[in-house]
C-alpha positions in Angstrom: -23.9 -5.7 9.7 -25.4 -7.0 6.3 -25.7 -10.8 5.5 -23.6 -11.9 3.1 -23.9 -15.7 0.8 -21.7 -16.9 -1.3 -23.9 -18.8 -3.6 -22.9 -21.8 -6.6 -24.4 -19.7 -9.8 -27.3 -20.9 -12.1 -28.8 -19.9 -15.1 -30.6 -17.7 -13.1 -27.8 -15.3 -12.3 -26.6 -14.9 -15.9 -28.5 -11.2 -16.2 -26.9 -9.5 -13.3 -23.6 -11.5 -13.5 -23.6 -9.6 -17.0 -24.7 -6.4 -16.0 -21.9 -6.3 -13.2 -19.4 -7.8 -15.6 -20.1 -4.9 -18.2 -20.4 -2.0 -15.4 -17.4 -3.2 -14.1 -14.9 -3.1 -17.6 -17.0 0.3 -17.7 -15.3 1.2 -15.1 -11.7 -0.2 -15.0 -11.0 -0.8 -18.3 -12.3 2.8 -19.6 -8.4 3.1 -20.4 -7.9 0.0 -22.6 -10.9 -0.8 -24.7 -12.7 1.5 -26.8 -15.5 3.5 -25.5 -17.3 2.6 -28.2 -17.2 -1.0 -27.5 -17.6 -0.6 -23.4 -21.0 1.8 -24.3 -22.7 -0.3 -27.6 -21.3 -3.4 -27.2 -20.2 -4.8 -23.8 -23.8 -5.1 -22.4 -25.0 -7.4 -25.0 -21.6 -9.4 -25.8 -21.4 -10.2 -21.6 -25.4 -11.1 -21.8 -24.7 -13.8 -24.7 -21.4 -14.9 -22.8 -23.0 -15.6 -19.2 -25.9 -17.3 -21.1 -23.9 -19.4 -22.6 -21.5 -20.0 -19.9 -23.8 -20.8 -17.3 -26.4 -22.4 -19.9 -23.7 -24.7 -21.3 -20.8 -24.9 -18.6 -17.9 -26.6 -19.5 -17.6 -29.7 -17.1 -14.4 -28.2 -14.8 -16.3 -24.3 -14.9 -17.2 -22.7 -10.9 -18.7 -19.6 -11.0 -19.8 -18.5 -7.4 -21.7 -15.0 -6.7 -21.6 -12.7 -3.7 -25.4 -11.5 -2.5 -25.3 -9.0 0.4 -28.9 -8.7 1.5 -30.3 -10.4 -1.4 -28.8 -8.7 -3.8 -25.5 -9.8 -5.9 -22.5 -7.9 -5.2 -20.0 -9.9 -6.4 -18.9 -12.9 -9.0 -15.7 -15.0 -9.1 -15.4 -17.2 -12.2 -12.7 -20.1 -12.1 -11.7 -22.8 -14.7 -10.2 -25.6 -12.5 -7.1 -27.6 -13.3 -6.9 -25.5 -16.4 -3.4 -25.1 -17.2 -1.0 -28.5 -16.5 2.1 -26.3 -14.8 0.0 -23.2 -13.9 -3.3 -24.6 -12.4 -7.2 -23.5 -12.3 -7.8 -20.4 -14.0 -9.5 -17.3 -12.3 -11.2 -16.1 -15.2 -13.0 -13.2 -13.8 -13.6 -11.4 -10.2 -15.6 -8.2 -10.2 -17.3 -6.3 -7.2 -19.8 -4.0 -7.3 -18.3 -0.7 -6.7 -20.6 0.1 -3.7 -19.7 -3.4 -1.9 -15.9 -2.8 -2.9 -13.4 -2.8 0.1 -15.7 -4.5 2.3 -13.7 -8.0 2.1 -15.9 -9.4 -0.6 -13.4 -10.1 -3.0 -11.2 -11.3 -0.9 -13.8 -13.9 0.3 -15.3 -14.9 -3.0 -11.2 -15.6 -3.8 -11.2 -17.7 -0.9 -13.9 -19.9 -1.5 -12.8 -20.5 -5.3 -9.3 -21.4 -3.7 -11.0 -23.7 -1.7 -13.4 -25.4 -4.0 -10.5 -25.7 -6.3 -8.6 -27.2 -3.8 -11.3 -30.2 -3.4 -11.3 -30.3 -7.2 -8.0 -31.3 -7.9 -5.5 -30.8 -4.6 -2.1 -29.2 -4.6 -2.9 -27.1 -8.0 -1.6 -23.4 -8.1 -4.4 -20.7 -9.5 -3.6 -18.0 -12.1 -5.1 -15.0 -13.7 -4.5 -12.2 -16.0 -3.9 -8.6 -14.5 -4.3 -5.3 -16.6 -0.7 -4.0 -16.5 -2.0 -0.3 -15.3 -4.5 -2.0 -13.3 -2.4 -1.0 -10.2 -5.3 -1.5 -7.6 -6.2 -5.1 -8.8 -2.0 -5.5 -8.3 -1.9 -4.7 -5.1 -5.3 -7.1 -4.2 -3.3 -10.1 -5.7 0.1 -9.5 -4.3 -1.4 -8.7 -0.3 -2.8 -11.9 -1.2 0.1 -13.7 -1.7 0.3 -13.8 -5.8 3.4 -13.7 -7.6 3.7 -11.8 -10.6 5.4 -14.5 -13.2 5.3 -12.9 -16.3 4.4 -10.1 -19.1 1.9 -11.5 -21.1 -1.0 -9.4 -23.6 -5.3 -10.3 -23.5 -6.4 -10.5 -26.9 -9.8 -7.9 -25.9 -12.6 -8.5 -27.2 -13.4 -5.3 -29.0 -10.3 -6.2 -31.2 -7.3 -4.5 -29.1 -4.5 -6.2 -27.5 -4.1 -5.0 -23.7 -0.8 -5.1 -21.8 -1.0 -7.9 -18.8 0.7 -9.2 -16.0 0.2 -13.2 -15.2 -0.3 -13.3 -11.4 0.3 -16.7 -9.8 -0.9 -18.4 -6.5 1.7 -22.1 -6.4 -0.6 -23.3 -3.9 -4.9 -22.8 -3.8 -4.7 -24.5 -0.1 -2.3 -22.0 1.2 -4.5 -18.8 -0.8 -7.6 -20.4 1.0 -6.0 -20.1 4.3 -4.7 -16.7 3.2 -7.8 -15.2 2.2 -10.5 -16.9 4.5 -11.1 -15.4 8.0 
């Protein structure tokens, strides 16, 4: 069975962190941003934003990656105690497409909930959901998320994409949800 980390990011990581994070809108949000932007754009606006975020990290920023056999399969990035009623924000999750299904999301999940957790106890997590992003759905709600409300991400190549707000109340109880 292949070895799999879950590592604390660095400045290092920021050049395949971006690559995944643009291969991966390639690939699920082919349906909501422009083509145009996903092709010209994405590579190069992702680059700049990892660089930045893990150059510059705002003080209550976790970003953990996934490596399976050395190489990164996975990143979860989480703003903790973001939101006073709502709690840390799960920024992004992505999975390589050949490590999907395999559990990594679910543990990368599992490890933010926890770190989170030791950040600031008895906080909820949140995240926007692509409203025909049925697949990433279904990952929250086995999960345990709730879906609280409509709600529209202001995209980045200028369009305005139809969300959900999924919502764990408790980070402690996702941890023991999501953790073998």
């Amino acid at each position: 069975m292949p070895r799999m980390n879950i590592l604390t990011a660095t400045a290092a990581h920021a050049e395949q962190i971006a690559t995944l994070h643009a291969a991966s809108w390639a690939s699920s949000y082919a349906d909501v941003l422009s083509a145009e932007y996903l092709r010209d754009i994405a590579p190069a606006d992702r680059r700049a934003l990892w660089r930045r975020r893990l150059g510059e990290p705002p003080a209550n920023q976790l970003v953990l990656v996934a490596e399976r056999d050395g190489q990164m399969a996975g990143f979860a990035c989480c703003n903790v105690a973001e939101h006073a009623d709502w709690g840390s924000y799960l920024n992004n999750l992505h999975v390589a497409a050949v490590h999907q299904g395999q559990g990594l999301g679910r543990r990368l999940l599992g490890r933010v909930a926890q770190l989170c957790e030791q950040a600031s106890p008895g906080l909820g997590l949140y995240l926007l959901v692509n409203q025909a992003n049925s697949q990433a759905q279904r990952f929250y709600s086995v999960l345990g998320a709730q879906n609280e409300q409509a709600s529209v991400w202001h995209a980045p190549d200028g369009s305005a994409v139809p969300t959900f707000v999924f919502r764990w109340p408790s980070v402690a109880a996702l941890a023991a949800h999501a953790l073998p």
